[in-house]
N, C-alpha and C positions, 0 to 999 in steps of 0.2 A: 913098225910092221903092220897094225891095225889098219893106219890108214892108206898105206899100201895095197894091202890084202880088201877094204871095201872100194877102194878107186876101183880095180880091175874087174871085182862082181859087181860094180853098177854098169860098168862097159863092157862086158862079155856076156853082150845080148846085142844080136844086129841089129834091131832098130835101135836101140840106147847109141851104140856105137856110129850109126846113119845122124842121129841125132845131137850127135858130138860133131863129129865131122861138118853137118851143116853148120852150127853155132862160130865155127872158130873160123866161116868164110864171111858173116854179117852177123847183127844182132835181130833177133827174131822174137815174133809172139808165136803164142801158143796156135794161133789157126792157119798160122801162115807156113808151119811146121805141118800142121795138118794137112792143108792144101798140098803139099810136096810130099808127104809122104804115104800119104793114101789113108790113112788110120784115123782110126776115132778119136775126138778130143780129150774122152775121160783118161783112153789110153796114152795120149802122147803126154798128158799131163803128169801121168801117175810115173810114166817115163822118165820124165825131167825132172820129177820130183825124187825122185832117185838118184839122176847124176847130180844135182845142186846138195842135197844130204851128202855125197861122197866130195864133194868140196872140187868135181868137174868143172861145172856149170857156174852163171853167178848171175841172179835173178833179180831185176829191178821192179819194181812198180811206177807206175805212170797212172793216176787214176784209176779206172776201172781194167786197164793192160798189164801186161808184165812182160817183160822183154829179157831174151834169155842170150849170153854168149858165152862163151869160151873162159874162164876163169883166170884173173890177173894173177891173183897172189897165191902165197901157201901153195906144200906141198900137194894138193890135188891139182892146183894150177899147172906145175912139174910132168906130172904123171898125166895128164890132158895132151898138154905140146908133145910127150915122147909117144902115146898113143896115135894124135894123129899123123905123126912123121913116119910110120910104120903104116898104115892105110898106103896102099898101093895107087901111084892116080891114075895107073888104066883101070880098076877097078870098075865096072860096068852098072853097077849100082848104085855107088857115088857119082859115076858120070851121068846119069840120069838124075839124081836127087840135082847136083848143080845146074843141069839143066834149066828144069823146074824153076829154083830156085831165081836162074835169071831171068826167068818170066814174071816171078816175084815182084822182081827189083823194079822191071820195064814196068808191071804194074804201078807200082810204086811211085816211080818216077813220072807217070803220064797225071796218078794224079795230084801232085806236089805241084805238077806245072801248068793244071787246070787251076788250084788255088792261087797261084801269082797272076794266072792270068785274071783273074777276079780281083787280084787286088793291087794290080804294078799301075793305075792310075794313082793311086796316093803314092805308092812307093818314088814312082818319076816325076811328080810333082816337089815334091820333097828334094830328090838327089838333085833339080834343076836350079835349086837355089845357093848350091853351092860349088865348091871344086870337082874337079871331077874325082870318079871315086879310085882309079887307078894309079893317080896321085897318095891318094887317103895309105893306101896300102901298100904302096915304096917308102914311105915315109914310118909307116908301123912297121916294117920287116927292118926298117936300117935302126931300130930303136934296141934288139935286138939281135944275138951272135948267129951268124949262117947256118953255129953247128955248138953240139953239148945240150942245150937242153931237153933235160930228160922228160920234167912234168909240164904239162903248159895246161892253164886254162883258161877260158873266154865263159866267160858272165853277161848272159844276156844273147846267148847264141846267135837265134835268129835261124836266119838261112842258114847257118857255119860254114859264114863265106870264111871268117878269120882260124878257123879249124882246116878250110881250105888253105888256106895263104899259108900257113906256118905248119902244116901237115907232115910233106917231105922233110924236115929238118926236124923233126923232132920224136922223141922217142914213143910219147903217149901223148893224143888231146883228150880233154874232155871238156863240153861243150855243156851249159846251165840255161834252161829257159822255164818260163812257166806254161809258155804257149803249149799245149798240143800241135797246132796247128802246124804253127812253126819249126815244131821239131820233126816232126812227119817231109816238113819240106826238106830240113838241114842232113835229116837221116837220109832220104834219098839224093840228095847231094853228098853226101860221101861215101854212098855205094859205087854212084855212076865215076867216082875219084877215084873208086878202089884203096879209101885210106883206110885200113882196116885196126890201126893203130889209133884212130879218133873217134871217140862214140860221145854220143850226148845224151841227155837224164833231166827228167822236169826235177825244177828245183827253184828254191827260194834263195835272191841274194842278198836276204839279210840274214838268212840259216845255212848257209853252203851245208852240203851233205857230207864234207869232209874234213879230216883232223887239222891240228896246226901243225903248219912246218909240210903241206902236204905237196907244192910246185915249185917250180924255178921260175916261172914266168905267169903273171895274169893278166888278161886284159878284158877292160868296160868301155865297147865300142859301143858308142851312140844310144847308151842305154839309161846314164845318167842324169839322164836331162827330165826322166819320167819320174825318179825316184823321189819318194816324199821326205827322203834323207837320205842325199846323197854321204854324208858323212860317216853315217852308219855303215854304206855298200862298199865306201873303201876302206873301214876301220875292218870289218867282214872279210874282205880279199887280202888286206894284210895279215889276216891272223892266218890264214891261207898259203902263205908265201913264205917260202924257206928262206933264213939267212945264206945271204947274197943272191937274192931272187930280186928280179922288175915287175913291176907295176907298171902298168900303162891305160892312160885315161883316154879313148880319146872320144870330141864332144865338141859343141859352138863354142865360140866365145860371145860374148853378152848380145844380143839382136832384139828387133822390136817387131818382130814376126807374131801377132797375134795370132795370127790364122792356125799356128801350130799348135798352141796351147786351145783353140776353141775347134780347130778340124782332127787333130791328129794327137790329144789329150797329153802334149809336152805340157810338164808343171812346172819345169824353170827353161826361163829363155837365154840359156848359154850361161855358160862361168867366166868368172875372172882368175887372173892369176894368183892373187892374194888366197882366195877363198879353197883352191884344189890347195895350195901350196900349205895352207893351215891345216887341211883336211888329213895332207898328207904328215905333216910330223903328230897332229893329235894320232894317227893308228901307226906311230914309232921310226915310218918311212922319212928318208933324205930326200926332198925335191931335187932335179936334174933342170935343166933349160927345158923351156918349154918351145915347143914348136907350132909353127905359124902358118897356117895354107890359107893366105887370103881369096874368096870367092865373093860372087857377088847379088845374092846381100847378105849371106854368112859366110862364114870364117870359121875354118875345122880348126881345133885345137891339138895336139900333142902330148898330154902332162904324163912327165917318167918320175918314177922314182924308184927309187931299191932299200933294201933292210940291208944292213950292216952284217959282213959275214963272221959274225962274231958277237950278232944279236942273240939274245936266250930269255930278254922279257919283254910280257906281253906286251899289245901296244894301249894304248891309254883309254880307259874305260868313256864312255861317251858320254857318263854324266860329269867326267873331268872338263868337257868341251866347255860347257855353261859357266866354268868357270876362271876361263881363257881369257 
């Protein structure tokens, strides 16, 4: 009953309630709340600070930002969705707050794609030396069921192109980078998708932000080729992954492409099979066939595996590895 009774006094105040309603169409900061809704930032704060205490809201950090949406779990999550299913949407005041809002977005999105255009000479130099990338991603979708997966995550986001790809079929994404940058891009890439089930969060993927046992599906596209322990990032994803969850790797296979490790700061030049295949039962995972997209002068890789759905111990500590 309490928390009942505080869900509905954080939201029976219109701009609280304006303030809900925007969060549950994108994930938002604090000024960009501002910007649309005309009010002072001490006030929209002290706002949000209100529905996130009533367990509305559910507030991230990102450095010096904090991004606010719509609440997953727990009973205030409940009492959020049945709130704003009852918002009327000829409502004339919401229809203006969304308004706003996708001016926001357009903002957002114009400069996401000033930043690529600043940076799509390394990006195409890079995608030119191998398959093409709409190969890469028939081949990652067929690894994977059309339909059932509830949690999905991608390590190492990026753009969230792969938040894109596996979007529509899935119940929840969430996307892990460290960049700013890049999340700014991926975030406005999945507004202009309208996936509003996929959000993404700086994070470390040798610390996931999250319990074990917490997805069905993860995937480390093109990320592990940087990592100064690959071993670590998928002993990390697998604590990650529910029994009878996939894993999926994908990455070069072995090349002698200096330029990437001296232009574009890759610290290993591709994997072999042997080495993901170890990686993968040292963090408890069964290795799958690996797949093969030869291009020219790399070669994208494939590596699947899955946890046992009927696994319950953890996967193998990583100072067991040293003595493999």
């Amino acid at each position: 009953m309490d928390i009942l009774l505080s869900g509905l006094r954080a939201a029976a105040e219109p701009s609280r309630l304006r303030l809900l309603a925007l969060c549950a169409h994108a994930e938002l900061t604090v000024s960009e709340l501002v910007q649309i809704i005309g009010q002072s930032q001490p006030r929209v704060s002290r706002h949000l600070k209100l529905l996130c205490e009533a367990g509305l809201l559910d507030r991230f950090r990102e450095g010096t930002w904090a991004f606010y949406r719509l609440s997953e779990k727990g009973r205030g999550a409940d009492l959020a969705r049945v709130l704003i299913d009852l918002i009327p949407e000829d409502d004339g005041t919401l229809t203006l707050d969304l308004q706003r809002l996708e001016a926001v977005k357009k903002s957002n999105s114009n400069r996401a794609a000033e930043y690529f255009r600043q940076n799509a000479e390394s990006w195409d130099k890079i995608r030119s030396l191998h398959i093409a990338e709409d190969a890469v991603e028939n081949a990652l979708r067929d690894l994977f069921p059309a339909s059932g997966i509830k949690d999905f995550l991608d390590i190492g986001t990026g753009t969230g192109r792969v938040l894109e790809l596996f979007g529509p079929q899935i119940e929840r994404g969430v996307g892990i980078d460290m960049s700013r940058e890049m999340l700014a891009v991926a975030r406005a890439n999945l507004q202009k998708a309208d996936l509003r089930n996929c959000q993404v969060r700086q994070g470390d993927m040798y610390q996931l932000p999250f319990s074990d046992d917490s997805f069905d599906g993860v995937v480390i596209h093109q990320v592990l080729h940087f990592a100064e322990d690959p071993a670590e990032v998928i002993a990390e994803a697998a604590r990650a992954l529910r029994p009878g969850g996939r894993l999926v790797v994908v990455d070069f296979a072995p090349h002698h492409q200096e330029m990437l490790r001296e232009e574009h700061a890759h610290r290993r030049l591709g994997f072999n099979d042997s080495e993901v295949a170890r990686w993968f039962g040292l963090a408890g995972l069964s290795s799958e066939k690996t797949v093969m997209l030869e291009g020219e002068p790399l070669t994208v890789c494939l590596w699947s595996a899955t946890r046992a759905a009927n696994d319950s111990m953890a996967p193998v500590a990583k100072d067991e590895e040293e003595r493999v």
